[in-house]
C-alpha atoms as one frame of an Amber mdcrd trajectory, in Angstrom:
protein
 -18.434  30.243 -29.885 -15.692  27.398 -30.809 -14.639  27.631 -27.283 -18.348
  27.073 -26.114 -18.952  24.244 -28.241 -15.524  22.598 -27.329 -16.481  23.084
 -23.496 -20.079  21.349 -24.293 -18.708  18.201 -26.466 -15.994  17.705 -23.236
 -18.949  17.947 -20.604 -21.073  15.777 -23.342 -18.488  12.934 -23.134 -17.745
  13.197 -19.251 -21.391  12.994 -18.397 -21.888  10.213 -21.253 -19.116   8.088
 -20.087 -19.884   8.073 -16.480 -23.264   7.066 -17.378 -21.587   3.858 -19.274
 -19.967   3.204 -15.810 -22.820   3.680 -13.493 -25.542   1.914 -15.903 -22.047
  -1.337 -16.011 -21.848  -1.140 -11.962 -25.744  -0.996 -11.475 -26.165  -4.101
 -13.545 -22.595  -6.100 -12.308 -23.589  -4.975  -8.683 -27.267  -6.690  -9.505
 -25.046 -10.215 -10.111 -23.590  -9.632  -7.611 -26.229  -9.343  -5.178 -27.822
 -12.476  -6.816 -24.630 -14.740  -5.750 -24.830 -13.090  -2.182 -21.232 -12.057
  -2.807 -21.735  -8.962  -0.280 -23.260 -11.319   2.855 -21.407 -14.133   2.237
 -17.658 -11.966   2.496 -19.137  -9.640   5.255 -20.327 -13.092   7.746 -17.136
 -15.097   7.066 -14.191 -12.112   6.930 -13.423 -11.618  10.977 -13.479 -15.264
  11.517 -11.551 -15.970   8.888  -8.753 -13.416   9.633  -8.840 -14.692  13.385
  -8.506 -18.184  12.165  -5.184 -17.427  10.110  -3.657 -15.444  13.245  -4.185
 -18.690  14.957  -3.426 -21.287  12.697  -0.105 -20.082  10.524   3.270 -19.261
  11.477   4.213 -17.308   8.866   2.815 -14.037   7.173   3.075 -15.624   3.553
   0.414 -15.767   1.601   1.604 -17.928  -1.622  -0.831 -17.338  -3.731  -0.337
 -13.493  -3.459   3.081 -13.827  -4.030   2.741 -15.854  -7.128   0.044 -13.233
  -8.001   2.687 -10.595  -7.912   5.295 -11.860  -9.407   3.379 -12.794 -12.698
   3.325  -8.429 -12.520   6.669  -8.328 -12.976   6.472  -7.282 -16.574   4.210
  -4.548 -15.758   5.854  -3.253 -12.575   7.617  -0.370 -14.011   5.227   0.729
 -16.523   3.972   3.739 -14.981   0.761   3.916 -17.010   0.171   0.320 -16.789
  -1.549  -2.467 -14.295   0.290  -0.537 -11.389   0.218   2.751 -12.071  -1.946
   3.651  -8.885   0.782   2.776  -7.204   3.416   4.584  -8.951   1.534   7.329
  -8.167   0.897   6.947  -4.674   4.654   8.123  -4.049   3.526  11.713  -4.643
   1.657  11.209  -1.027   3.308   8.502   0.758   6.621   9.479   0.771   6.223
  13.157   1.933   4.335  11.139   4.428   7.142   8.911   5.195   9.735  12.234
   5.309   7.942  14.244   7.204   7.218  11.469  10.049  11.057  11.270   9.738
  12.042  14.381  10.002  10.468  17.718  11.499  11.845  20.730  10.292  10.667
  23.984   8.573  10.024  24.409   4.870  12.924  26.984   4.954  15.190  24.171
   6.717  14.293  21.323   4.005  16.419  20.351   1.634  16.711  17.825  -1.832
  17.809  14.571   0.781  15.892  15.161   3.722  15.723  11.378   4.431  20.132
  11.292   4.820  21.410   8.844   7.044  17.933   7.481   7.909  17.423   3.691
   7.535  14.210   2.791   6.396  12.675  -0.980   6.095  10.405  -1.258   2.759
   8.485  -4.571   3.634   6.824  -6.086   0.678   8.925  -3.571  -1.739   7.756
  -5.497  -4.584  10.247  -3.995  -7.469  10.883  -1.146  -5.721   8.726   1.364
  -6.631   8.418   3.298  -3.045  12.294   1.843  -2.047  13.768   4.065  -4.809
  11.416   6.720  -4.328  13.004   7.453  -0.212  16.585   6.417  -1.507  15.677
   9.037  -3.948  14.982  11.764  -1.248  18.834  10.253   0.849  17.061   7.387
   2.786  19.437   4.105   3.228  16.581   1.789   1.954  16.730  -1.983   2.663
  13.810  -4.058   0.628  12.335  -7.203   1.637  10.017  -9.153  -0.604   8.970
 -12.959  -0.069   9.104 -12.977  -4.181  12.664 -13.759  -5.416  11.464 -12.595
  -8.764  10.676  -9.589  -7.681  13.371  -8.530  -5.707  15.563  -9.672  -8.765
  13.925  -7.324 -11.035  14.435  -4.310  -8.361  17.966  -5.116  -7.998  18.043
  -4.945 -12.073  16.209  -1.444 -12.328  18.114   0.020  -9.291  20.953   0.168
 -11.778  18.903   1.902 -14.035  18.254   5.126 -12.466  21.174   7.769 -12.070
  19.419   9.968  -9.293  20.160   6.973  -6.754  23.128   5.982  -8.751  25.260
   6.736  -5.154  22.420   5.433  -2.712  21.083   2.649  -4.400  18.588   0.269
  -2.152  19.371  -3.010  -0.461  17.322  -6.096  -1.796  16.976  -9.155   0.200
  14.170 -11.803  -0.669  13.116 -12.641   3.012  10.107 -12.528   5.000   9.918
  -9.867   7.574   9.666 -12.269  10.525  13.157 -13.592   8.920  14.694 -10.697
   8.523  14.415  -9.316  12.247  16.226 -11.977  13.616  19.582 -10.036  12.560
  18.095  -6.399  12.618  15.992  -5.722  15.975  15.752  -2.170  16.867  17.514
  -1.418  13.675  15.519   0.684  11.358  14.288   4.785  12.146  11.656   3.706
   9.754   9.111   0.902   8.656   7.138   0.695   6.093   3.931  -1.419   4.763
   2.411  -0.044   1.935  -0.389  -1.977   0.269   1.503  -5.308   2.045  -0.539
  -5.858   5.346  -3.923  -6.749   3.226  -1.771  -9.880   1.026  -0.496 -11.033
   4.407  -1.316 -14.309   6.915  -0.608 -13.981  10.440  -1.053  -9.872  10.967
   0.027 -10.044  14.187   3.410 -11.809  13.808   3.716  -9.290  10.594   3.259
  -6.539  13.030   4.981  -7.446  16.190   7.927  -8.944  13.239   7.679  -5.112
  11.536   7.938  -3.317  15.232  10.679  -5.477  16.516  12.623  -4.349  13.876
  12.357  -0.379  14.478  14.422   1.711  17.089  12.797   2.980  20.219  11.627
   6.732  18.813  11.312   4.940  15.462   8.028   5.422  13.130   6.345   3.180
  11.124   3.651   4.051   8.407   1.110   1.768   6.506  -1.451   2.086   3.664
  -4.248  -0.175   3.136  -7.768  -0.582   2.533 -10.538  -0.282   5.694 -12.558
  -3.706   5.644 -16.052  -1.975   5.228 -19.053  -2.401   2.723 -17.593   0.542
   0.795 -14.035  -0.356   0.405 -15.338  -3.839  -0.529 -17.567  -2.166  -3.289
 -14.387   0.477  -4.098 -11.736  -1.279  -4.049 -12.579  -4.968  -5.181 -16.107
  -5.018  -7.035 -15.375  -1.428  -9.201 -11.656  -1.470  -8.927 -11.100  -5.311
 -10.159 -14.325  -5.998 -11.570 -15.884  -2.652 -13.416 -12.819  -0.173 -13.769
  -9.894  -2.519 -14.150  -7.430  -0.560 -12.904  -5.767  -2.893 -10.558  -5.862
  -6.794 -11.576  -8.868  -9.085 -10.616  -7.977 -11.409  -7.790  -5.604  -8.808
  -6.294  -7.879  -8.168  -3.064  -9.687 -10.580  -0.608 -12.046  -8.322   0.903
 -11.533 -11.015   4.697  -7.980 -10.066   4.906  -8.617  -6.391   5.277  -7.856
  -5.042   8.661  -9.440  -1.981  10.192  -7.975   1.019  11.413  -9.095   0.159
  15.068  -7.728  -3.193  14.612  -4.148  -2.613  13.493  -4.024   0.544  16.183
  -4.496  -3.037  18.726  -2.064  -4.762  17.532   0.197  -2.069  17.512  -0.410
  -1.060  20.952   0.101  -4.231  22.237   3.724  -4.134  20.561   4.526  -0.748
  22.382   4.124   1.785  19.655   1.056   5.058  20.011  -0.583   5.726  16.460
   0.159   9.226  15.962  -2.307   9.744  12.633  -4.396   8.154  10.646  -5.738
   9.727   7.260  -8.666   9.091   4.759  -7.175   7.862   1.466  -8.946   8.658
  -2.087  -7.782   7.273  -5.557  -8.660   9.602  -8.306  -8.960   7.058 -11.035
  -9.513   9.463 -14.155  -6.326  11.585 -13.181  -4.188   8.927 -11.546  -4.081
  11.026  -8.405  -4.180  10.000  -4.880  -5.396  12.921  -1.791  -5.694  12.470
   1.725  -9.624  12.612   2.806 -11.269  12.952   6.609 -13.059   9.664   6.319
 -11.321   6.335   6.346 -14.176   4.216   4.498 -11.935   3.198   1.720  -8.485
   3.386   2.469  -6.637   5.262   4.982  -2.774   5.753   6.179  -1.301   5.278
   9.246   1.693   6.185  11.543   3.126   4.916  14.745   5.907   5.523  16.828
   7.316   2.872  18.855   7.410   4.048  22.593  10.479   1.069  24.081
């Protein structure tokens, strides 16, 4: 009978506080509704992501970068502001090594990655860089925040298990950064970068130039539908609080259909693209069928 009861009073609070939640969304969404929010994003976001590809020259957003470097404090606090994204290296990089490398279970070993170069654009701090340099990648980081990339060259000297294979850090943008390394890298990666950047197509042709013919490059980001608007900014930001208000404009989104384009038209064939799900109670992240919210993508590049 204890056991019962302690069963009951967990279901109890489960149901009790996702009643709090839904009964907060239902009446924020209601404000929402009442300012438009929803019709007003949805009518201006294509033309104002076509407008930036044709009016800037770079892929810097300022205001995002000053936005993430005032997260600096919190970057590698694994249950704090960024913890979703501490724990999104428990999917994304067996995502990255096994795009990498092919082999059989029985053929893997603790560096899989060895001797592969890998671009981390937008590292941030370096929360995915040391996670590959971890696993024997030779990680270079690019950020367009100097802060930032000064705190990951601080905390690279922190952790023992890349104490021999530590990441490179260089505050640069990535259309920078290719001038010296075209067909350079067997790897690219964007996570959670290509939605905080202007100019998506010099960002992409910039990330592709950079990768060797046979090369792959991966991405994570959110779709730009209804639901990943209501997911990711309105309960995310807004409701849930588990990533920072202001961290998303729902017009700089890019779909998967759009970023396959843009990739094509740089010479690379999408190989996959998976549904992403965040698992906010349990800090968990699993790959899904449908690509509403988020989703994950990989390329190779063909020439």
């Amino acid at each position: 009978m204890p056991f019962l009861a302690l069963v009951a009073s967990f279901i109890s609070m489960l149901y009790n506080m996702t009643a709090t939640i839904l009964r907060k969304s239902c009446r924020a969404f209601k404000d929402v509704l009442k300012n438009n929010f929803f019709e007003h994003q949805l009518l201006t976001s294509s033309s104002n992501m076509l407008k930036d590809e044709r009016t800037t020259h770079t892929t810097v957003d300022p205001a995002d970068v000053e936005g993430f470097s005032k997260l600096m404090k919190e970057w590698w606090e694994p249950n704090g502001q960024l913890k979703s994204l501490h724990s999104m290296n428990l999917v994304r990089i067996p995502l990255i090594r096994d795009g990498l490398v092919q082999c059989s279970l029985t053929e893997r070993n603790i560096k899989p990655l060895k001797d592969k170069t890998i671009l981390d654009v937008g590292c941030g701090g370096g929360i995915l860089s040391e996670g590959l340099a971890r696993i024997g990648a030779i990680v270079t980081g690019i950020d367009a925040s100097k802060e930032l990339i000064d705190l990951a060259n601080v905390h690279k000297d922190l952790d023992p298990r890349i104490a021999e294979n530590k990441p490179t850090y260089i505050h640069a943008t990535v259309e920078d950064h290719v001038n010296n390394f075209k067909n350079y890298y067997d790897g690219v990666v964007a996570s959670e970068v290509i939605e905080h950047v202007n100019n998506k197509e010099l960002f992409v042709k910039s990330c592709v130039t950079s990768l060797k013919p046979g090369g792959r490059i991966f991405f994570t980001t959110p779709n730009r539908t209804r639901l990943s608007q209501l997911g990711a900014i309105f309960l995310a930001e807004n409701i849930l609080r588990i990533v920072p208000r202001g961290t998303h404009q729902y017009e700089k989104f890019i779909t998967p259909n759009e970023l396959t384009f843009l990739l094509e038209r740089n010479d690379c064939h999408v190989e996959a693209i998976y549904g992403l799900f965040y698992h906010f109670i349990t800090n968990t992240w699993q790959f899904i069928g449908p690509q509403h919210l988020m989703y994950a993508l990989q390329a190779v590049k063909l020439k």
